[in-house]
N, C-alpha and C positions, 0 to 999 in steps of 0.2 A: 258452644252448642247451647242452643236456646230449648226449654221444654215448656208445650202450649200445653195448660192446663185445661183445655177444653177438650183436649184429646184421650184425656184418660176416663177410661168407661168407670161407673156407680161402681162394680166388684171390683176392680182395681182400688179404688179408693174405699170403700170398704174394710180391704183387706190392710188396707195401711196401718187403720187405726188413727187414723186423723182424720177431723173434720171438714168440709171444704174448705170451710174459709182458713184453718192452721195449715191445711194443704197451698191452698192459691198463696198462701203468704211463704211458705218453704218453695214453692216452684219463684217466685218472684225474685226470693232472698240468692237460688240459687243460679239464677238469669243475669241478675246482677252482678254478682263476682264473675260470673263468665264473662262478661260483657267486659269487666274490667280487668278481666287475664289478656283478655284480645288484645285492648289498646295499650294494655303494658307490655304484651309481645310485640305491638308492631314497633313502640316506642325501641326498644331495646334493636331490635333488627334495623332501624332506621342508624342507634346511635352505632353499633356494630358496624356499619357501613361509611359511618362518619370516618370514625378513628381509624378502620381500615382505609380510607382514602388518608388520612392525615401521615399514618404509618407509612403507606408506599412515596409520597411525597417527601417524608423527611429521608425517605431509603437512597430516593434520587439526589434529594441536597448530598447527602453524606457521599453518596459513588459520585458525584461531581467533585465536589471537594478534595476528593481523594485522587481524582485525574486532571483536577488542575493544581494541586499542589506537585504530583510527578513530572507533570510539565511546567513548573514555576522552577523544580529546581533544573531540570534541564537546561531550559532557557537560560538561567541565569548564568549555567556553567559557558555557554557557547556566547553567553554578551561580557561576561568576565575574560573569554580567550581571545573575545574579538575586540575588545577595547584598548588593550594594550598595545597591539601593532597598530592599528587605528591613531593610537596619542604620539604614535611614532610617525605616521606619515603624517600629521599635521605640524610636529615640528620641525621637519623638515621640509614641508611646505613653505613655512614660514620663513627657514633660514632660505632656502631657493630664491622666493620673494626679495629678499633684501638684496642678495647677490646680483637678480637680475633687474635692477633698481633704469639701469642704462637699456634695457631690451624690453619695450614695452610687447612687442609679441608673444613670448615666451613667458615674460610678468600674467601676459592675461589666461595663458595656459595654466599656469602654476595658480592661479586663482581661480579657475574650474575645480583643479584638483581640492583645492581646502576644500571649495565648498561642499564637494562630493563626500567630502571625510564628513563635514559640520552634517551633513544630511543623515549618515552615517551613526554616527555618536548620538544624535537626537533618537534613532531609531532602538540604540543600545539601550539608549535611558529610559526608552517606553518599557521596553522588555524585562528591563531592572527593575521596573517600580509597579510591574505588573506581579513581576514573581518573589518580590519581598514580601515579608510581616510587616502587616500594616501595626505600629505600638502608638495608639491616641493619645496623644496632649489635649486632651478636653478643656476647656474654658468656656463660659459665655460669649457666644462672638454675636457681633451685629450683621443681621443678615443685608440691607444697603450698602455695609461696608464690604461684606462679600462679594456682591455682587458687583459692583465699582471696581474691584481688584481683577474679577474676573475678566472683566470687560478689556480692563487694562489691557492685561494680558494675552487676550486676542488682538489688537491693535498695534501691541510692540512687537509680536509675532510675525506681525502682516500676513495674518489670515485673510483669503479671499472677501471682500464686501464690506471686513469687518472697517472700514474708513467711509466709506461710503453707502451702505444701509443702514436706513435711521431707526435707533433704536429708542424704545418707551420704557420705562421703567414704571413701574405703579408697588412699591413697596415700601409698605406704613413698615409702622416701628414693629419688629421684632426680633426677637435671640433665640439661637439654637446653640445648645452644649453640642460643640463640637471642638476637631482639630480645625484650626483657621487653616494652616496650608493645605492639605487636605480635602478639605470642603473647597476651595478655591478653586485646587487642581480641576476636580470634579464638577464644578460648575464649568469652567472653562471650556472644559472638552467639549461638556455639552454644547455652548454657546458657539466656540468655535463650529463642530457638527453643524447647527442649525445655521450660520454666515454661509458656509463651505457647499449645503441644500440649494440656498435661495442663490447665492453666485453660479451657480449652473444649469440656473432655469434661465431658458429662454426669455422671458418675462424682464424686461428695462428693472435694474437695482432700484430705479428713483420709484418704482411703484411695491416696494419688500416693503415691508416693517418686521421688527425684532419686539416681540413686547415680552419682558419682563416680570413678572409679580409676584407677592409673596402674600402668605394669609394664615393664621392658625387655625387647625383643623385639631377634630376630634378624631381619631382613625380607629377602625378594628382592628384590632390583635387580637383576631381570636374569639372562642364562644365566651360568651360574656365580659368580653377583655378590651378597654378602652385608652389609648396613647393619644397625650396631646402634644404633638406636631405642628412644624411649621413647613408649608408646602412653599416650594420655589418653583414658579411654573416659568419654563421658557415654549415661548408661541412662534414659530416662524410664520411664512408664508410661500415658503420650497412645496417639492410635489407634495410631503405627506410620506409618509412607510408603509410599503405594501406587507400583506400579511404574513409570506412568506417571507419575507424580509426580519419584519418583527420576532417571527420564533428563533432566532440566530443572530439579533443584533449584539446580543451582550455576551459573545461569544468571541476568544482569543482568537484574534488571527484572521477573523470574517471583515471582509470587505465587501463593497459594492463599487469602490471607487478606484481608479487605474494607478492613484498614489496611497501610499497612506500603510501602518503596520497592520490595522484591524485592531488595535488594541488601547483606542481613547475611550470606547464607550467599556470596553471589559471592566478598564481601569475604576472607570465611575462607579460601576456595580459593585467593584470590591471595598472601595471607599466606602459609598452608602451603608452596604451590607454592614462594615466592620463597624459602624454609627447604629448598626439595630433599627435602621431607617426604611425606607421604601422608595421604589420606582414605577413608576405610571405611565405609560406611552401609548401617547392617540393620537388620530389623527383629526384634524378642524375640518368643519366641513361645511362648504357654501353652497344653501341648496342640496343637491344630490353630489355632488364633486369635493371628491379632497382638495384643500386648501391650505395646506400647510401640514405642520406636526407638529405634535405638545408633549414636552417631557415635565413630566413633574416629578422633583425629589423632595422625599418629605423625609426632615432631620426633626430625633426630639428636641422639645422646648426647653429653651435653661431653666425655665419655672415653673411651678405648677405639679399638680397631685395627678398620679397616671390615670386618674377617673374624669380628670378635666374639671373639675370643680362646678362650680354653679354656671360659669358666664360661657361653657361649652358652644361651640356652634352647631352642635349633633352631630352623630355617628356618619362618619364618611368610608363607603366599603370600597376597601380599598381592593385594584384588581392587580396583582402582584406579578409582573414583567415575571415569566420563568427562570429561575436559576438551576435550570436542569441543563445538562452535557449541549442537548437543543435549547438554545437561550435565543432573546431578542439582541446594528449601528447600519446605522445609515451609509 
């Protein structure tokens, strides 16, 4: 509340016992701390507003956490009951196999059936390794050599595309303190993900590219809070993630695809998370049309002060993929 001293009549002032000019200096003196009660109220109702969003956010991590940890040990119970008879019908798969060595008809029957098991036990192992404690082996790893591993790994898979769309790589030297299997896994998935987009577009394989890259960033953590990260971006050029897509990609058990558990990009999100890292997903875009999708996983650096030190590239805001019950896979 402002008070104009032009409004106060002679007998008012008068009666005060103050002068004008010790009066206009008391109205002035008291204008000003108003003035600056207002902007420390709005200041406060603004940060009030903050922390209460920061508050209801960490409310949903922790009730996520809590419902995928009940459903981590479920799952694990029903991939532990189902792996057993599972290791049973593939050894006697096997032994069938040899027996019927003279009867290639029947041979190729019995080699549907493995492979139905092998399809099987792969989908056990997802479920497994979605509903374990992730416990890090931290080291310095080289992020090229991560990536080369990953790569591998789609190709001895025979991941759709993954032999036949030409992939770029553009990653200078850098290390992230991480677990090397781990981070592998997680990059993998992802790469796989993006081969498994662009082999399903209509679109000739010989006109995909896959690019690759890496870069150290400065990233926000936070009000006044700086982590220096290294971002692994993979780039396809598949349709792109629609939006509703995106809020439920990193979410157990969600598909879009007629194969597949739902549970390589989950996987990813638990890796990263459990690295205190981040995930970024967008979509590229040519013109007015998506062009592709961009994941980027940003792991800390094996070195360096969390302020980023002098040779920083600047604060990069990061837009943090949901990890709430409604999460963002393709």
């Amino acid at each position: 509340m402002m008070i104009d001293l032009a409004r106060q009549s002679p007998d008012s002032q008068a009666k005060s016992g103050l002068t004008p000019g010790e009066l206009a200096e008391l109205m002035a003196a008291f204008n000003q701390v108003t003035a600056r009660l207002e902007a420390t109220h709005d200041q406060l109702r603004a940060e009030v507003a903050r922390l209460s969003s920061e508050l209801k956010s960490a409310n949903e991590q922790l009730e996520r956490s809590r419902r995928l940890s009940a459903l981590g040990e479920m799952a694990a119970g029903i991939a532990h009951e189902v792996r057993n008879p599972l290791g049973s019908i593939r050894l006697y798969a096997r032994l069938l196999d040899q027996d019927l060595a003279d009867r290639p008809g029947e041979r190729a029957t019995v080699g549907k059936i493995a492979s139905a098991a092998k399809h099987l036990d792969g989908i056990v192992g997802d479920v497994l390794t979605f509903s374990r404690e992730f416990r890090l082996r931290r080291e310095p790893v080289d992020v090229g050599a991560v990536i080369e591993r990953a790569l591998e790994c789609c190709r001895h898979d025979g991941v759709p595309g993954a032999t036949e769309i030409p992939v770029r790589v553009e990653a200078s030297e850098a290390e992230v303190f991480a677990d090397t299997t781990l981070l592998i896994q997680a990059l993998a998935n992802v790469i796989r993900n993006a081969f498994e987009a662009m082999a399903e577009c209509k679109t000739p394989r010989t006109e995909h590219l896959l690019i690759i890259s890496c870069e150290r960033r400065m990233v926000s953590a936070g009000k006044s809070r700086r982590r220096r990260m290294v971002s692994i971006r993979v780039s396809d050029t598949g349709p792109g993630v629609p939006q509703d897509v995106k809020t439920r990609m990193f979410n157990p058990f969600f598909t879009t695809r007629s194969a597949g558990t739902g549970l390589g990009l989950a996987i990813v999100h638990r890796i990263i998370d459990a690295h205190e890292g981040r995930i970024v997903v967008e979509n590229r875009r040519d013109s007015d049309s998506t062009n592709g999708a961009i994941f980027d996983l940003m792991v800390p650096c094996a070195q360096g002060r969390p302020d980023g030190g002098a040779s920083a590239r600047g604060v990069v805001p990061v837009v943090v993929v949901p990890a709430k019950a409604g999460e963002p896979a393709r």
